[in-house]
N, C-alpha and C positions, 0 to 999 in steps of 0.2 A: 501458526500465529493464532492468539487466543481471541475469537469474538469480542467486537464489542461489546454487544450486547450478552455477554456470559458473565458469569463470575462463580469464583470458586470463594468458599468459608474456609477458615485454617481453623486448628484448634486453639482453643481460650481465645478468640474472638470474641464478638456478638455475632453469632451465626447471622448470613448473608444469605437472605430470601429471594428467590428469581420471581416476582409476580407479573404472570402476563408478560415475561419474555420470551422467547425465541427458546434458548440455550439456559441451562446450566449445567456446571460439569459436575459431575458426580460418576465416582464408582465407587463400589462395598467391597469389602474385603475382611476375611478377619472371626476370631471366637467371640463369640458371647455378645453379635447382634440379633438384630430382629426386626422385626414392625415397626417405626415408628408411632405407635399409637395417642400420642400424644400430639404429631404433628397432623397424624392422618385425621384427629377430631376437630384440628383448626384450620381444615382446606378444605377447598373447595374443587372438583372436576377431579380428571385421570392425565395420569403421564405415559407418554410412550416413551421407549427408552431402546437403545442399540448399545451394544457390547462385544468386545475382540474374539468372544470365544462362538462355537457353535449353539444354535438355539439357545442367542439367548438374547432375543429381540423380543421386542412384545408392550404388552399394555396393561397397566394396571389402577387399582388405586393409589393413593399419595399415600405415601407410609408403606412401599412394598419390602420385603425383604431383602434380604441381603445376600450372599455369594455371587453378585457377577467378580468378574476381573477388574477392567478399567472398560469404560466406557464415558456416554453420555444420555444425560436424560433431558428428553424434550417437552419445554412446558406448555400446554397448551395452555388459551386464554384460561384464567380463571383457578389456575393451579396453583401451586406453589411447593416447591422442594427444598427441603435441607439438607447442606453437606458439611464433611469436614474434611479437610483434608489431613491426613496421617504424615507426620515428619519423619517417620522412619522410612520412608520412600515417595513416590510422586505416585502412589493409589490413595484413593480416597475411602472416609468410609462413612457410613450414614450416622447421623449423631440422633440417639433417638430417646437422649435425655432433654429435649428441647419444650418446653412446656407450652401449652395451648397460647397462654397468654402472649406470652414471648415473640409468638413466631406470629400472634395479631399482631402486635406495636412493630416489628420489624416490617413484616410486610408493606404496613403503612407506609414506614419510613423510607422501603426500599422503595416505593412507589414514586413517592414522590419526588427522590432524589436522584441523580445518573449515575450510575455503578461504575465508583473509581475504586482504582488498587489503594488497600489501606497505606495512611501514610502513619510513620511512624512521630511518636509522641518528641514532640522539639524539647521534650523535657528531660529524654532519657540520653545523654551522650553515646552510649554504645548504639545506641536502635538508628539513630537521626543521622549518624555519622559513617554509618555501618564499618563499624572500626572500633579492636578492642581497648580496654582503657591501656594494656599494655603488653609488651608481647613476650610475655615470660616462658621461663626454662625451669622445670623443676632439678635438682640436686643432682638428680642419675639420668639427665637429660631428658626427661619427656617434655612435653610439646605438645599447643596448641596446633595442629596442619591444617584446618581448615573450619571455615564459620561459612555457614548459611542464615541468610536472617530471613527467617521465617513470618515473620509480623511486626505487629508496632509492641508487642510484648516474646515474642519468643524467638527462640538462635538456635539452632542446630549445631554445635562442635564435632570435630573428630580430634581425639586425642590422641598423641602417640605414649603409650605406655612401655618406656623403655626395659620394664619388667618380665612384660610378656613380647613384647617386638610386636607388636600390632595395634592399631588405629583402635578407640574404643568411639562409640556412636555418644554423647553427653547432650540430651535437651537442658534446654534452659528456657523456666518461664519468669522474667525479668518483674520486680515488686511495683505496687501501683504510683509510687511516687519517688524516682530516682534521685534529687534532688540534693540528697545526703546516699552518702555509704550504706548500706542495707547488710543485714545476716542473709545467710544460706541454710536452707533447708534441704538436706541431700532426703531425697524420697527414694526408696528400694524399691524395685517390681520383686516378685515370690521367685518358687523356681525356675519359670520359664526366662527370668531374667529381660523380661518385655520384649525379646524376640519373636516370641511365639505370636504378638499383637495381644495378649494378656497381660492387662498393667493398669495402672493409675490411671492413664491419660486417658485409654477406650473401655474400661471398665466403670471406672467410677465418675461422680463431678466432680471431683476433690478439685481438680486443677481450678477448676468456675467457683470453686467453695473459696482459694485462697486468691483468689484473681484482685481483690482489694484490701491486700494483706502487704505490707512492706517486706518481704521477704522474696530472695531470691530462690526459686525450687529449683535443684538441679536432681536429674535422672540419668542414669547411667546404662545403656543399654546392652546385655551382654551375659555370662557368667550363670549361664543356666545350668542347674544341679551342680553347682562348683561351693557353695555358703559363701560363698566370696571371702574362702581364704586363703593362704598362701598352700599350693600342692608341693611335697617333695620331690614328685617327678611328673615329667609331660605323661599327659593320658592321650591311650590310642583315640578316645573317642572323644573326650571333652577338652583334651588339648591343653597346651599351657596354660595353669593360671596361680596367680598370685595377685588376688584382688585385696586381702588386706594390704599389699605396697601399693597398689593404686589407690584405693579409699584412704590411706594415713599417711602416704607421703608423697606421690607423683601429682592426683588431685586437685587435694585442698590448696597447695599455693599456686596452681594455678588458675582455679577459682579467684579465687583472692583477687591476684592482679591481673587479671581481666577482665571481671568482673567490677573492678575499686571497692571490693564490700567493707563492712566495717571488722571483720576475721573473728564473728561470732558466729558456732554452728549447732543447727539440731540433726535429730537424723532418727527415719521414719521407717519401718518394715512392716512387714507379712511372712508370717507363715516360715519357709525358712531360712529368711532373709531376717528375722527374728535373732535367731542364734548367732548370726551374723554380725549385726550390727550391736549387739553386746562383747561382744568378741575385739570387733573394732575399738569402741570406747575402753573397754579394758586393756586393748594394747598401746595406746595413744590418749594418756590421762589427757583432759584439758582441750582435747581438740571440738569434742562437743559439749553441750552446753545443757541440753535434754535430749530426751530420749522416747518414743511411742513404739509402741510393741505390740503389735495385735494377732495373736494363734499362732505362738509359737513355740520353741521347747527351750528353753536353757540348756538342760545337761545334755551333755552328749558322752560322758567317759563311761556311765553304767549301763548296765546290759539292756535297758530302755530305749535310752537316750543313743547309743551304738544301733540299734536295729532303726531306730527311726532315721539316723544318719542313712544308713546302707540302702534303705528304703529308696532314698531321695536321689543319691547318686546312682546307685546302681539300678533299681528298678525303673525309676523316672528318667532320668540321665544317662544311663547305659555306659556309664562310666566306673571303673573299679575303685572302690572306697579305700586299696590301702595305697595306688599314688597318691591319696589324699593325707592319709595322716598315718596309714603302714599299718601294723596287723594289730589287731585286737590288743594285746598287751603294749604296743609300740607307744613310750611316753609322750607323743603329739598328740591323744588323744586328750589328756588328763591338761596338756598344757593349753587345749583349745577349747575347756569345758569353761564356758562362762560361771557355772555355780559354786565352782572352785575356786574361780580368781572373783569373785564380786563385789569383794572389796572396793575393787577399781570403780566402780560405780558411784562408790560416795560423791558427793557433791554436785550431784544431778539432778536433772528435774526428769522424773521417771513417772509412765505410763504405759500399764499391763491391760491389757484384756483376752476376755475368751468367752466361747459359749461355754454350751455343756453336750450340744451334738445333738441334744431334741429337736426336735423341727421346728423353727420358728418364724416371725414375718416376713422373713424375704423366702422363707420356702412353698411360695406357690405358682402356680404356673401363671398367674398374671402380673408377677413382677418383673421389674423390667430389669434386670440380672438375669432372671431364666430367659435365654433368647440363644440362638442357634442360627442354622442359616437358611431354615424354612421359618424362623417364626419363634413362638412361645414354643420350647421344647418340652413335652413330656422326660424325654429319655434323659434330657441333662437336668431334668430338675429330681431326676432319680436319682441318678448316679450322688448329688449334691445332695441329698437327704440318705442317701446309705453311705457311700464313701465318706463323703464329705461329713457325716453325723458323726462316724468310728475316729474320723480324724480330729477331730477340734474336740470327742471325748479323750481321746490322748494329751491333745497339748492345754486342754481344760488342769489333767492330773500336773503337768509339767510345769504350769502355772503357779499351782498353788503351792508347789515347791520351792519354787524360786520367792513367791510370796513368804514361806517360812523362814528361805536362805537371808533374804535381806532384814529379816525380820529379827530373825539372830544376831546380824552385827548394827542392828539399830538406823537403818539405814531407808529414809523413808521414800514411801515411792506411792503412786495411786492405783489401783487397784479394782478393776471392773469387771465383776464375774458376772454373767447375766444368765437365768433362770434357763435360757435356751438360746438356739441358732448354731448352723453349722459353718463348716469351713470354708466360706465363699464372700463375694465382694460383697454384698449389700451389707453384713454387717463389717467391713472392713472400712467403708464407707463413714457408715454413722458413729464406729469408735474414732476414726481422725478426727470427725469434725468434736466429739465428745472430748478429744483430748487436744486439741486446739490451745486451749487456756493454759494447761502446763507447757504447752512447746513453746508459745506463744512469751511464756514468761522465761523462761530461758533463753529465750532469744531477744529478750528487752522488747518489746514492741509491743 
């Protein structure tokens, strides 16, 4: 049973400050944390802390790093700790985008008020109710099997994808005024398909960027090195998939009606999840509305565009590129090149960006993207200035292609090349919220 005197923060809260309690719970887990340095410069004293694995009790500053398991961290007088908790399981992990300011006026607030479980908003019938607006079936049977309601804004689904015969993980972070019907914002994680704990929700703020945005985000978790499209045959290693029938038909209607949205959609990537989600809208005219694109590659059918595929599944994914689309000549490939069909793209509200692979402002070692699980990493802020540079000068070239392709059939889209920056979250970060205004308008709001 949970302390009274504890409390745990979920994500897209207002992070929940233990000052001068007893308990709070916290554990780390996860890539690309670190220090809180930001909360560690608005506390004050040390926390001791105990954890499930071997050595790994002990005492530090506020703001410590991250890789325990699950544990708890004890606040002595005068401390104060931030957590969040991860909805892709019951580990938690340190939020260490929390700003000085922030985590003063919370403290305050935590102070002075008695630490209740958030209630949900009387305003949003799914949250208040904890019951969906309705309990629909898509076409080929898939199914909503299970909701956790995560806060007074966010739900956890498990979907059945009669496509692939398994459960898929769908967050959901609910718009700030439910009142009326809301659009849907489907947001992609990259390769790792947010399994990995690589995503929108622990990477970036984006979720705290749209937190007073009328728009439903939903995240799908799963489908790593797969581009989320449909396979010709199960793979030994990456298994069944057929994610464009899940993103264009099992999905969206159930979104919809359980959701009640108003059956307008945008739809958000990375990297290449990019290739993807052009893919989708080309094969499902009308189902989205805009589109944001940030370091990715359009073609895939020319000898570029095929090795950067292979790359992805095979080298990253360890899965064989021709269950995917069959051998190098095999016409699946020509028929899953977005820069050939992009036609399909008309009548969209479209947003491109990229670097050029130079090293730019998020590439130093005191941003808070470079983080690991000692700390500010030297080694991964290399790896992201060499790798990471060769890459986003690849999908920089792939960019300006697809800049030409649509440019050919007159087909207007926006367009953000920037002088530098390589293939990592911070600038993935600052192109969503830069292209905020086109999704924004496509989605009425």
């Amino acid at each position: 049973m949970r302390s009274p005197d504890s409390v745990t923060a979920r994500p897209g809260e207002f992070p929940r400050i233990c000052a001068a309690r007893k308990h709070c719970e916290l554990g780390c887990v996860g890539v690309g944390f670190g220090p809180s340095r930001d909360v560690s410069a608005g506390v004050a004293g040390r926390v001791s802390f105990e954890a499930s694995g071997p050595g790994k009790s002990g005492e530090r500053d506020a703001g410590f790093p991250v890789g325990l398991p699950t544990g708890r961290v004890t606040c002595r007088p005068g401390a104060s700790v931030v957590g969040v908790q991860s909805r892709l399981g019951s580990k938690l992990v340190l939020n260490h985008r929390v700003r000085t300011a922030a985590v003063a006026t919370a403290a305050a607030l935590c102070a002075a008020l008695p630490v209740t479980t958030a209630q949900a908003d009387p305003a949003d019938p799914v949250i208040s109710a904890h019951r969906l607006a309705a309990d629909p079936v898509a076409a080929d049977g898939s199914r909503i099997t299970d909701v956790t309601y995560d806060s007074d804004r966010h739900l956890t689904m498990k979907v059945y994808s009669a496509a692939m015969d398994k459960d898929v993980t769908v967050l959901v972070q609910r718009p700030a005024d439910t009142s009326v019907p809301r659009p849907v914002l489907y947001l992609l994680n990259g390769n790792g398909g947010g399994v990995d704990l690589v995503s929108w929700e622990t990477n970036t703020d984006v979720l705290q960027f749209l937190n007073d945005k009328n728009v439903n985000v939903v995240t799908a978790i799963g489908g790593a090195s797969s581009y989320y499209t449909d396979w010709q045959k199960p793979d030994p290693v990456l298994g069944v998939n057929k994610w464009k029938t899940f993103f264009t038909e099992e999905l969206p209607p159930l979104i919809d009606a359980a959701l009640a949205t108003d059956g307008t959609n945008a739809i958000a990537a990375i990297s290449m999840t990019e290739t993807s989600i052009l893919q989708l809208a080309e094969a499902k005219p009308g189902l989205y509305r805009a589109l944001g694109a940030y370091s990715g590659c359009a073609g895939t059918s020319d000898h570029y565009g095929r090795d950067f595929v292979k790359t992805v599944v095979e080298f990253y994914g360890g899965g064989d590129v021709r269950n995917m689309w069959g051998e190098d000549d095999d016409p699946m490939w020509q028929a899953n090149d977005p820069l050939l069909h992009a036609e399909g793209l008309r009548g969209m509200k479209l947003y491109f960006s990229t670097g050029t692979g130079m090293p730019g402002v998020h590439d130093n070692i005191q941003d808070d993207h470079i983080a690991g699980p000692v700390g500010h990493d030297p080694v991964m802020l290399a790896d992201q200035i060499v790798i990471g540079g060769l890459i986003e000068a690849g999908v920089n070239w792939c960019t300006h292609n697809l800049q030409t392709t649509l440019g050919q059939l007159n087909i207007p889209a926006t367009f953000d090349f920037q002088p530098n920056g390589t293939h990592s979250w911070g600038y993935w970060e600052d192109e969503f919220k830069k292209s905020w205004p086109v999704l924004a308008d496509g989605l009425g709001i």
